[in-house]
VEXTI-766377 format. One record per atom (N, C-alpha, C): y, z, x. Coordinates in steps of 0.001 Angstrom, whole numbers, plus 500000, padded with zeros to 6 digits. Each point is the difference from the previous one (the first is absolute). Last residue first. Example, Ala and Ser with C-alpha at 12.3 -4.5 7.8 and 13.67 -1.06 7.14 Angstrom:
% VEXTI-766377
497750507080512850501190500060500820501090500730499230494280499930500290501190500000499110501200500000500900
% end
This chain:
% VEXTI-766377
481666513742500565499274498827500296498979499857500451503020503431499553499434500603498661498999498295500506503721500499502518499123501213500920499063500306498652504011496900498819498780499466501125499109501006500152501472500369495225500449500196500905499193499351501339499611498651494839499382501170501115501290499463501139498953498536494400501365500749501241499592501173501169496832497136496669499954501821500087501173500509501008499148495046499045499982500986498908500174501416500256501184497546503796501109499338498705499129501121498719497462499253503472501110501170500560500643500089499101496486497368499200499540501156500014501423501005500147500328495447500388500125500143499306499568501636499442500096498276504210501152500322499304499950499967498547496301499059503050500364502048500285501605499728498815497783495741499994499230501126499081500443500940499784502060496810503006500270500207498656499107500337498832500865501801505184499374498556499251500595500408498549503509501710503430498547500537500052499063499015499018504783500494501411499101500282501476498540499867499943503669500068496845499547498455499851499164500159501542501928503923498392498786499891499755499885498331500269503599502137501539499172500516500407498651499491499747504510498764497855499416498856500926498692500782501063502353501180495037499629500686501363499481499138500939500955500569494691500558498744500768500212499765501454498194503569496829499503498883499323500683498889500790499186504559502071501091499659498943499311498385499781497993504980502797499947498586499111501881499854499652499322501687504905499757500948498624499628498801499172501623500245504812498477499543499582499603500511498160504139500415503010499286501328499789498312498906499308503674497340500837499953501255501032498771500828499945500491496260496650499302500103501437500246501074500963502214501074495830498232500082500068499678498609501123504881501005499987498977501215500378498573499830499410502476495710499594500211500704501565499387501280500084499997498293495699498807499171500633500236500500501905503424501836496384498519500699499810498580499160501318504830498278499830499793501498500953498460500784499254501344496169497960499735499776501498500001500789500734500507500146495601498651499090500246499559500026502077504580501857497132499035500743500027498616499389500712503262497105500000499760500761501069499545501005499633499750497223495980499826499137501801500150500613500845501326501405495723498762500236500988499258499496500582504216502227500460500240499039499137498045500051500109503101504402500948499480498144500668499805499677499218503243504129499454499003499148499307499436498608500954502918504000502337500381499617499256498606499556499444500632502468504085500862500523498311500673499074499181495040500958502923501347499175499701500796500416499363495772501948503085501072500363499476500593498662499804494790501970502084501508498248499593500769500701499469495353502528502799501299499997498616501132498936500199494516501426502150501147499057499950501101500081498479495366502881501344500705499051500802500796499000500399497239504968498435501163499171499704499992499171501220495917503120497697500938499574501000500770499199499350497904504367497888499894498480500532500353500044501412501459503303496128498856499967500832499343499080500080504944501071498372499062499542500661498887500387500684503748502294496726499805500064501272498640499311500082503472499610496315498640500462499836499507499930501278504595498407499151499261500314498158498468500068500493502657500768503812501033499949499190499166499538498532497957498870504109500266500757499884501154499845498966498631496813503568498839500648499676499974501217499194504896497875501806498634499485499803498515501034500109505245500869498021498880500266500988498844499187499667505630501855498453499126498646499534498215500138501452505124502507497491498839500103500363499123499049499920503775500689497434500604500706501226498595500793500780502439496062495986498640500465500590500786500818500876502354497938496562500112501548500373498666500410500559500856496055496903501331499747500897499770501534501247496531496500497009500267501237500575501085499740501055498713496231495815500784500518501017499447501255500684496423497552496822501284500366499605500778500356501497495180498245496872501253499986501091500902500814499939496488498796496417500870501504500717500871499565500726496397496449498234501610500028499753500670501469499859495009497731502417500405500736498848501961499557500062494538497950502096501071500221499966500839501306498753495999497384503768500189500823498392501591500508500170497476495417502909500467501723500010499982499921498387496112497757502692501073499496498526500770501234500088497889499354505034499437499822499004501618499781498339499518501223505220500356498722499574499806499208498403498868504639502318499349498501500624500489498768499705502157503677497137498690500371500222499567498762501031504692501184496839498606499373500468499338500470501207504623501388496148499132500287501233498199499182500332506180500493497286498527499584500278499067500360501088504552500442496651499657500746500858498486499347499867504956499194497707498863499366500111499289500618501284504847499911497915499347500943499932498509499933500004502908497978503489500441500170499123499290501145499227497247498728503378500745498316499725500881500660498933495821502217503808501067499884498669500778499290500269495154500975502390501184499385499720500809500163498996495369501354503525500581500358498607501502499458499983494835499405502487500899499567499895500894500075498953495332501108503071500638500151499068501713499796499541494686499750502980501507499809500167500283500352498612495903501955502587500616499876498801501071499516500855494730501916501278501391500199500404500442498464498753496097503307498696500534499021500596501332499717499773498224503247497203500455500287501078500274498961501291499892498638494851499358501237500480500787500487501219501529495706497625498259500216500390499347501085500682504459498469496843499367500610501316498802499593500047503209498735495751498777499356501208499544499877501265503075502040495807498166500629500136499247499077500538505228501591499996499712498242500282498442501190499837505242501639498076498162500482500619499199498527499478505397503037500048499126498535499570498569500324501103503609503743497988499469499582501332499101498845499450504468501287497099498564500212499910499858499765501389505235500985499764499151499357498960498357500107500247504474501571501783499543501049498969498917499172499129502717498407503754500208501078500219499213500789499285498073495644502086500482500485499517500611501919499691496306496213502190501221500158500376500869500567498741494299499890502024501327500157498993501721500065500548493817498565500284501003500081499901501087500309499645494259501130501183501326500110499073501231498991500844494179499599500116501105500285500349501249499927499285494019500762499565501834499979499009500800499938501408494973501451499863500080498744499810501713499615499641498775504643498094499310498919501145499879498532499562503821503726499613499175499611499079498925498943501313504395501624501227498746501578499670498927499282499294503041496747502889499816500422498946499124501156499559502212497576504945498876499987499090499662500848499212505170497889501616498899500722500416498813499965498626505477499372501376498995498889499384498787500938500769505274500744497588498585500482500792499049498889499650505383502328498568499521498479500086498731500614501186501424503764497643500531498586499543499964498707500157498114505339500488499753499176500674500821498982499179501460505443500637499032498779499079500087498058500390502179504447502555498528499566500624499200499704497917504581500128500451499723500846500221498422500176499857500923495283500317500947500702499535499500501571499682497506495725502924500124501192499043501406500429500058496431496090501857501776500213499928500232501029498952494955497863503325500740500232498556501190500223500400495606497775501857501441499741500317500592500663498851495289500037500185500006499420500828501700500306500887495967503053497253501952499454499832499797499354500853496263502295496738500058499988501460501417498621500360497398503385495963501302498914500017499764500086502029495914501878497093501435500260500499500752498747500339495039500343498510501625500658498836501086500546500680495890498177502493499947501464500063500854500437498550498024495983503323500615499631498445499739501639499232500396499058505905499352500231498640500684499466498546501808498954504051498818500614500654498699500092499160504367495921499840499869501369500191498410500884499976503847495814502096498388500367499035499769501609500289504309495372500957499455501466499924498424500122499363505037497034500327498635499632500687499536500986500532504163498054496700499546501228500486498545499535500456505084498018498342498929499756500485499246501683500762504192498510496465499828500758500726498430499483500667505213498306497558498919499628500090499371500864501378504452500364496193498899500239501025499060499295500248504864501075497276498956499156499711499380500052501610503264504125498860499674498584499808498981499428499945501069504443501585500801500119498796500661497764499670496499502437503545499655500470498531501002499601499056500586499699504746498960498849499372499765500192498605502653502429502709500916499112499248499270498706498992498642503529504095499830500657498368500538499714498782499960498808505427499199499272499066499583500527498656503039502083503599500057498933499637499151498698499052499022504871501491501027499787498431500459498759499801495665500578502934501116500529500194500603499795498544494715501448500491500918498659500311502092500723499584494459502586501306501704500337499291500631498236500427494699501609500023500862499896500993501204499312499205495510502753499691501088499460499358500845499912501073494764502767498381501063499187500551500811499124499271496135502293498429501335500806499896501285499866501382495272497564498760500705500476498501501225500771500097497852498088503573499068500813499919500462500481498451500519495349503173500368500929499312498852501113499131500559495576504110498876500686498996501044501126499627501498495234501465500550501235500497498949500710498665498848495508503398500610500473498713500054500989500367498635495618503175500233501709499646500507499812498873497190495665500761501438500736500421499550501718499762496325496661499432500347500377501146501658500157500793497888499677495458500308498549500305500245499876501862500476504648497754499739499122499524500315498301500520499996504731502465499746500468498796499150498362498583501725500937505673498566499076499303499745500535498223502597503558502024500013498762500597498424499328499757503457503689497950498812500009499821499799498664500557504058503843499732499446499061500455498497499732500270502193503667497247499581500012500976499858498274500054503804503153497370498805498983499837499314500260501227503154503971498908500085499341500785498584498727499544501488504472498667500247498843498832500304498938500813498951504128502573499209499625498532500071499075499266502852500942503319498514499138500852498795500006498648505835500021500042498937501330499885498894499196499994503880497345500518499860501099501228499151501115499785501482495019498954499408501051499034499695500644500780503986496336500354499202500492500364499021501147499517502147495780497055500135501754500707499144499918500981499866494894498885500366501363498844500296501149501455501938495308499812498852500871500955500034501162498979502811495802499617499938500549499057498665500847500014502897496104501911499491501314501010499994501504498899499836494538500118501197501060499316500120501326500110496608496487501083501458499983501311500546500584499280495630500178498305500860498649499256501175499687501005496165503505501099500271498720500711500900498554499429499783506214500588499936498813499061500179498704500630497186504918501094501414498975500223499753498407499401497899505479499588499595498623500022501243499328499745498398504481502098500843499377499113499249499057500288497673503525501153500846500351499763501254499802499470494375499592500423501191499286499851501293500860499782495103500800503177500603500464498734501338499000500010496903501031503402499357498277499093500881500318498855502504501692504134498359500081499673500034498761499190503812500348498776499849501360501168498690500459499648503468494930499035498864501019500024499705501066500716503010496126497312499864500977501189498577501054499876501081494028498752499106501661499607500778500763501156500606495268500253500578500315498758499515501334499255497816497870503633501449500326500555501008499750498309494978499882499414500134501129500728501584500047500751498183497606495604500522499567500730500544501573501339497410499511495863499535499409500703500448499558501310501800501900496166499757501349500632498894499387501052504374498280497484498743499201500280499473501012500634504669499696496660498731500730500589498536499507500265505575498490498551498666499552500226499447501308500907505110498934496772499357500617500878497811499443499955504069497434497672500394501631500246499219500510501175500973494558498102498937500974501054500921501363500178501843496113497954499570501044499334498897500952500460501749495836502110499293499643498915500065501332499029499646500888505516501338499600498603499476499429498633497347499838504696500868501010499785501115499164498656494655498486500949500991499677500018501498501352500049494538500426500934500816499637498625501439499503500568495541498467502500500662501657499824501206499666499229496642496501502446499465501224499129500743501159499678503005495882500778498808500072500477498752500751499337504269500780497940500184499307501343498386499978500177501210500307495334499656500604500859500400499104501376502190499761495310499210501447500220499367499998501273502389496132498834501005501197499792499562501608500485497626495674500413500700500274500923500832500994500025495391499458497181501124499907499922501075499973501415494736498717500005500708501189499957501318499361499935495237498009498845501586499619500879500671501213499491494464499565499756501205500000499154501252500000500880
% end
């Protein structure tokens, strides 16, 4: 597939276009680290939008190398977090587009958070995996419902992709039919935003957060989903990974959306 010029230089997103901030926890000179533990994760959109340093070793991720597709990821224990700055808490009070590339441990009924934005620590705009099994949520809004995609596949690792357009709030699954709702709404008064954390402390891993602050279109939704599932080897129905493989194994992959390391 021909990558937009707008969105990506080469293999790596483009700066501007509405690029807020990027978290690649794959990317070890974009990690501080003390030991195998994460202490920030620096932003690679150039807007230098590095979350916090997290200075208590408890709520510190651990770097997990060769985690998937043979990148690192950041394993969370449910009660890590790492604090993004105030500059990116502007994301909530407009039209968004959020990418999340995560899996979580168990299907336990807990909300496990990829990227949330809380107003006196209630969550408002969040994209993470759903208390219900099998469910990931989306939500941008100040006071409206949490939207819920029921096409996880358990604990295998997951892209997921949540967008608002006005008052129109959507969320897909691999690339799959988003679900949608009409809550939307502005948050003018986040004053807290944390990857892996903030509507339900992660127990997973995390490995890649997109930030836009604005709506793609979905032609570049299409294209930043097909760039992180070859990254990460994950399914998506339009993944130049699998044309790797006969057209028996793909049709097998295509029905039961397997992941490479599920091949």
């Amino acid at each position: 597939m021909r990558r937009d010029r707008k969105l990506f230089i080469g293999n790596r997103l483009r700066v501007g276009n509405g690029l807020l901030a990027w978290y690649d926890v794959s990317r070890d000179d974009f990690l501080t680290l003390s030991g195998s533990k994460i202490t920030q994760c620096l932003d690679r959109s150039g807007n230098a939008n590095h979350s916090d340093v997290q200075a208590t070793s408890s709520k510190q991720p651990e770097r997990t190398e060769g985690s998937l597709n043979g990148l690192s990821g950041a394993t969370a224990d449910g009660n890590d977090a790492l604090d993004l700055p105030s500059s990116v808490y502007s994301l909530a009070g407009g039209n968004n587009t959020i990418f999340g590339v995560g899996k979580r441990t168990t299907e336990a009924g807990d909300n496990d958070s990829i990227v949330a934005f809380t107003t006196s620590s209630s969550p408002r705009l969040l994209i993470r995996f759903g208390g219900t099994s099998g469910t990931v949520n989306y939500r941008s809004s100040a006071s409206g419902s949490i939207l819920s995609n029921g096409s996880n596949t358990n604990t295998k690792p997951q892209m997921m992709t949540g967008f608002r357009s006005g008052t129109t709030a959507s969320i897909s699954v691999a690339g799959g039919t988003p679900v949608t709702n009409t809550d939307a709404s502005d948050v003018l008064n986040v004053d807290s935003a944390q990857l892996a954390n903030g509507s339900g402390g992660l127990l997973g891993v995390l490995y890649e957060v997109i930030l836009y602050n604005r709506t793609l279109t979905t032609e570049e939704i299409l294209m930043v989903e097909v760039y992180l599932a070859n990254k990460w080897a994950i399914y998506h129905p339009q993944a130049t990974w699998i044309l790797s493989y006969t057209s028996v194994e793909q049709t097998t992959i295509h029905a039961s959306k397997l992941n490479r390391d599920e091949v």
